[in-house]
N, C-alpha and C positions, 0 to 999 in steps of 0.2 A: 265260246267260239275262238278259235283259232290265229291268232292276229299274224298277217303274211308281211308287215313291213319287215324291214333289211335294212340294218345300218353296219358297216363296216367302213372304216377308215386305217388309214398307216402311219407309223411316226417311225422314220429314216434310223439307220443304224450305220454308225459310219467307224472309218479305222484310222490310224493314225495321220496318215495325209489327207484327211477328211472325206476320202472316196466313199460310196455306200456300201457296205456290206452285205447288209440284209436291211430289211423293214418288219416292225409287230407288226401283226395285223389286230386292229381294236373292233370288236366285236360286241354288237350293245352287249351290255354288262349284266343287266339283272333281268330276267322270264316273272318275276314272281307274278307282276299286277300282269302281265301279258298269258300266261299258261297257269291257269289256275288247276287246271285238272292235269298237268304234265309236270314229271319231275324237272327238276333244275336242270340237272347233268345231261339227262336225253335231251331237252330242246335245246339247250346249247351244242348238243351234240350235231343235232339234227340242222341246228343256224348254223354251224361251219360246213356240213356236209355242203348245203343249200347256197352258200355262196360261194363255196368253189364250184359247183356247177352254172351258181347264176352268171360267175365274172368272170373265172376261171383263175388259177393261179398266175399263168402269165399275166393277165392284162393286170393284176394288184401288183407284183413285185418286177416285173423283167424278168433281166438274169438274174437279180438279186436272190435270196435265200428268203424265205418268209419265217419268222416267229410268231411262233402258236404257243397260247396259254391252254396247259391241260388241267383240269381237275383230277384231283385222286380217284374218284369214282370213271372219271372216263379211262385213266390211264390203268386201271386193272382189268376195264371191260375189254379195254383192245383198242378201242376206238383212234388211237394215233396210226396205228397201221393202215386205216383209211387213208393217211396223208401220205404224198408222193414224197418221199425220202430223199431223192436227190435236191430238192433244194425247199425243207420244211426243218426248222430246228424248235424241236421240242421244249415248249417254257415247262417246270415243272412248278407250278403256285408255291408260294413260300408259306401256307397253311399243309400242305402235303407233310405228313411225317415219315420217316423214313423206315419204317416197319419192315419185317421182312418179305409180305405181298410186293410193297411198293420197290422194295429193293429189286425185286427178282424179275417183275415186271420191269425195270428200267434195263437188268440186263441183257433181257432177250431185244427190247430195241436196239441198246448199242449192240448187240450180234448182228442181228438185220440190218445196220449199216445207218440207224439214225442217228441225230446227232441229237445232246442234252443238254439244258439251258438249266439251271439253277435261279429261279427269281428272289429280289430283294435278299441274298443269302447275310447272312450272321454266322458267323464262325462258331460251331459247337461239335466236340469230339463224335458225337451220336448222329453228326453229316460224311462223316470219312467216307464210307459205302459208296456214297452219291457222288462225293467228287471227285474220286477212283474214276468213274462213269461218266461225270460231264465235260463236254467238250466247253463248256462256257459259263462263268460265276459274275451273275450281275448283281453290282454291285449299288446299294441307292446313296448319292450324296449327301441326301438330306436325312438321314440315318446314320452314315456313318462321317467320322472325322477323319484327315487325308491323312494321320499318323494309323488309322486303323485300315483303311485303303492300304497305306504300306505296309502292313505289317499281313494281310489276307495276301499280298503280294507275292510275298519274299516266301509265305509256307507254299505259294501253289510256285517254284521255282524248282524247275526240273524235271515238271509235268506236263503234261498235252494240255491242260487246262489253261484256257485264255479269261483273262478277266476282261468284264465288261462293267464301265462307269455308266450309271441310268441317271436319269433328271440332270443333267447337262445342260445347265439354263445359260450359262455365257463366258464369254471366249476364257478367263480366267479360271473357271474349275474344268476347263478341258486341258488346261495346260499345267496345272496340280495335277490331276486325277491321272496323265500321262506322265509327268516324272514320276507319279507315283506308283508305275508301272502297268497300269489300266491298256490295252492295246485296241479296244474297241468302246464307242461312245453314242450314249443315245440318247437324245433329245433336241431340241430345236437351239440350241445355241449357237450354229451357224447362220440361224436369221436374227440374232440378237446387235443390235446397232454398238460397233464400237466407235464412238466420236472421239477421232483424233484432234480435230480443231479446225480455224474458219478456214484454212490455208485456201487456197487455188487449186482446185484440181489438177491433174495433169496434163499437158497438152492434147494424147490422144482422146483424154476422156472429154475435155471440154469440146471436141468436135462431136460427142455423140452424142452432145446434153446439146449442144444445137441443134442437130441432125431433131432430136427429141423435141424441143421447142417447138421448130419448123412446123412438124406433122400437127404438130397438137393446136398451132393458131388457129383461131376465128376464120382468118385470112391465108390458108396456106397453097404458098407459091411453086409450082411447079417448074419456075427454072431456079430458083433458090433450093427447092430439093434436086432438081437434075442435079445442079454444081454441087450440094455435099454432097451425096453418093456418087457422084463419078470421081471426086477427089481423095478415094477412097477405092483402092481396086476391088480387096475383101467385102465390102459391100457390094460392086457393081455385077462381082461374082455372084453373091449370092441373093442379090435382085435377079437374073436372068435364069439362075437355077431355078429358083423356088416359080417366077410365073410361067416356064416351061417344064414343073413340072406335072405329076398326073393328078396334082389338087385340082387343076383347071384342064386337063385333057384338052388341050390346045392341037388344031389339027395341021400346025406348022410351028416352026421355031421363033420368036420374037428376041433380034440379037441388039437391037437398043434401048437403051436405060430410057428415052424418051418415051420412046411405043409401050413398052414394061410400064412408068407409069400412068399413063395415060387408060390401058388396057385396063391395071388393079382398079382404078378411081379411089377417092378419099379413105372409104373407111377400110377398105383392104391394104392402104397404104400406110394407115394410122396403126393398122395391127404390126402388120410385118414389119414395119421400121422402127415401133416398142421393142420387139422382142430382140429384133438386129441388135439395138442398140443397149440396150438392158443386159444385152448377151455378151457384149462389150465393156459395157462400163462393169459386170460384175465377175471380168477375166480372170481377176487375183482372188477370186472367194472361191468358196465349195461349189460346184458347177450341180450341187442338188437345191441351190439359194435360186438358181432360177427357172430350176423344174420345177418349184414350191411355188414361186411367181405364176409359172405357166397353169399349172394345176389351178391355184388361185382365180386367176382370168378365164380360165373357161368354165369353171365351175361356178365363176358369179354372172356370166355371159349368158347358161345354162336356165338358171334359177330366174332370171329377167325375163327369159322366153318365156315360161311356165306362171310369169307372177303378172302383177299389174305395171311391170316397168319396162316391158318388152320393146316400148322407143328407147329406153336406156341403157340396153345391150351393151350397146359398144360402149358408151359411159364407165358401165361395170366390168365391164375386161379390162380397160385401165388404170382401173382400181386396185383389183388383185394384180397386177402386172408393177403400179406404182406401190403398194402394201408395203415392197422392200427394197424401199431406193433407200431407206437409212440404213441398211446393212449392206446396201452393194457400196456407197461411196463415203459411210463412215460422215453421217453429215444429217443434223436434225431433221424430222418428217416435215417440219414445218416449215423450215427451210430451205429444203426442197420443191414442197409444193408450191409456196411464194414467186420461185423461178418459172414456175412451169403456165402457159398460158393454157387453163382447162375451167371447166365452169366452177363458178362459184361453189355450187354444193357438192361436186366431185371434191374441191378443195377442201371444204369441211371435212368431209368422211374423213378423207385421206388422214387428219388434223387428230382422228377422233371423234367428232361432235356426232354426236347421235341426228340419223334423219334417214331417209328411205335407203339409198343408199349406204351407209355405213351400216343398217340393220341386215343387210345381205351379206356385208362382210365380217360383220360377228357373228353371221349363224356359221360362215364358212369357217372362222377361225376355232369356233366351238365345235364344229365338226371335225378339225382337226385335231383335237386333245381329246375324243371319244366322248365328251359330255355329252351323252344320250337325252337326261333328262332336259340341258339347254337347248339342245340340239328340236326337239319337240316343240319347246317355246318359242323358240325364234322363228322355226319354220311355218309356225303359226301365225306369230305376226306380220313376216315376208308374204303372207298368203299361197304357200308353195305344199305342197302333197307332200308330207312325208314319207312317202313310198317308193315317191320316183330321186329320193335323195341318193341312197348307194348308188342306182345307175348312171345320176348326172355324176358321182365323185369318179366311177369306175370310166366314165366317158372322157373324162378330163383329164384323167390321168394317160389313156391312150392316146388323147389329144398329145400332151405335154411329152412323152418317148415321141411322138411321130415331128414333134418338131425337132425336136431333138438329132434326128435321123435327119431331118434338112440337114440343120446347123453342122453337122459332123461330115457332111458329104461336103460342105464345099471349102 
């Protein structure tokens, strides 16, 4: 029988100022135990087809460009021509040999206006054909050394071909892999904590680790948040936007900070003034460090609903929302958390320590690196349907642009 789960997930492709590029799209990895009587190549075919009609291309990438991993067998069948070309960039597997099927098959895409990805490439005379044709050569770190990064550099000089550094795990092989002439970078290394040391934050930032504090008390005061967010225009701004806008289909304007909070009450106030402030303290990082947050938070907020922690919701949106306070301020998790007044076992998770909570956010962090097989396990332990996993990811993700679309409006 036919097994109808969906797992799809993305890992961000970013360019030299760390903007996103494009995103992979990760697609469970192996049919065998699932399609025992179906080829490999058709039901994989058949799982891309199936999720760009479940999620659709937009709601996974944006504007962004999406990368797709092709097999040799799909790519002489035709099967890439299914994908919308203007913003799909063809992986070509690094088991593909370059034959002359596969050659000629590659030309007629770049005719038809697609664009070609080279994976995991190693420089060998018997690829010329292919690089003539790809518009991008990704390159794996942990494969090659930055003297052979330079030197795959310096031959594609002159050429349309952009090189791309993959497994980019922290802030220092992005910035080798870039002298080393690399122009595009993929991997999570912009969530990667670089600790500068115990210093003092900065003035503005120390206002939005209180503002932060504030919300998250046992005891939290509402004219103690009046005074920071009114002391604070860009905030009071984007308090009056966001509870007049059509999230709450309000049937009149509400034009004071007072009535605004009083209206949200606590836990809407707990969300909105994380992400305010999280959007704030992570001003000088990649502004995709707190789309990964957002995604994060609703996706663990999601999974609460569906599990046995559905009083721990909002708990779990805090979670993924705090995930990546050591990357946004450069400052231990534990360290962090110590300042922050939140329950005790929100504090664990945060720490690491294994317990209900922190098992929601290693299934989320294992759904973010494609691991299918953990991804199964954990979901099992979280007691959550593997089924309905793509749509809570594909739901989070529209969550996280639409806040996004707040934040850039005001």
């Amino acid at each position: 029988m036919e097994d109808h789960r969906r797992f799809i997930a993305r890992q961000p492709i970013l360019d030299a100022q760390q903007e996103v590029y494009a995103y992979e799209l990760l697609f469970r990895s192996s049919m065998d135990n699932l399609f025992q009587a179906t080829n490999g190549d058709t039901a994989t075919s058949q799982l891309i087809a199936d999720s760009f009609l479940l999620f659709g291309i937009e709601t996974l990438v944006g504007r962004a460009k999406a990368f797709i991993n092709i097999t040799e067998r799909l790519l002489l069948d035709g099967a890439a021509t299914l994908l919308p070309k203007h913003n799909v960039v063809i992986e070509l597997l690094e088991t593909i040999e370059p034959n002359e099927a596969v050659i000629d098959a590659c030309r007629r895409l770049a005719a038809n206006g697609y664009q070609l990805a080279l994976d995991d490439f190693v420089f060998a005379p018997k690829y010329m054909p292919l690089i003539e044709l790809a518009h991008i050569i990704k390159v794996d770190l942990l494969e090659s050394s930055p003297s052979e990064v330079a030197a795959l550099a310096k031959r594609l000089q002159g050429t349309k071909t952009v090189l791309l550094a993959e497994k980019v795990e922290t802030q220092r092989e992005f910035e080798y892999s870039k002298k080393a002439g690399c122009s595009l970078f993929q991997g999570f290394f912009f969530s990667k904590p670089v600790i500068v040391s115990r210093k003092e934050l900065p003035p503005h930032k120390q206002h939005y680790l209180r503002l932060l504090k504030e919300v998250n008390s046992p005891e939290m005061s509402y004219d103690n948040l009046t005074n920071l967010v009114q002391s604070d225009v860009s905030l009071s701004l984007r308090l009056l936007r966001y509870v007049n806008s059509a999230v709450f289909s309000l049937g009149h304007e509400i034009h004071s900070l007072q009535h605004a909070l009083a209206y949200l009450g606590e836990d809407q106030i707990r969300k909105w003034a994380t992400i305010m402030t999280l959007g704030h303290l992570a001003g000088d990082r990649p502004e995709e460090l707190l789309r990964l947050a957002l995604i994060r938070a609703r996706f663990a907020e999601l999974v609460a609903e569906r599990s046995k922690l559905a009083n721990r919701a909002g708990d779990l949106f805090l979670l993924g929302m705090f995930s990546l306070l050591d990357a946004m301020l450069g400052r231990p998790i534990r360290e962090m958390a110590a300042e922050l007044p939140i329950a005790k076992d929100l504090r664990k998770a945060l720490c690491g320590e294994l317990n209900p909570l922190r098992a929601v956010l290693e299934l989320i962090l294992t759904y973010e690196q494609g691991d299918w097989a953990g991804v199964q396990m954990l979901a099992s332990q979280a007691n959550i349907a593997e089924k309905e996993l793509a749509g809570i990811y594909a739901s989070a993700i529209q969550y996280a642009e639409e806040v996004f679309c707040t934040l850039n409006a005001a």
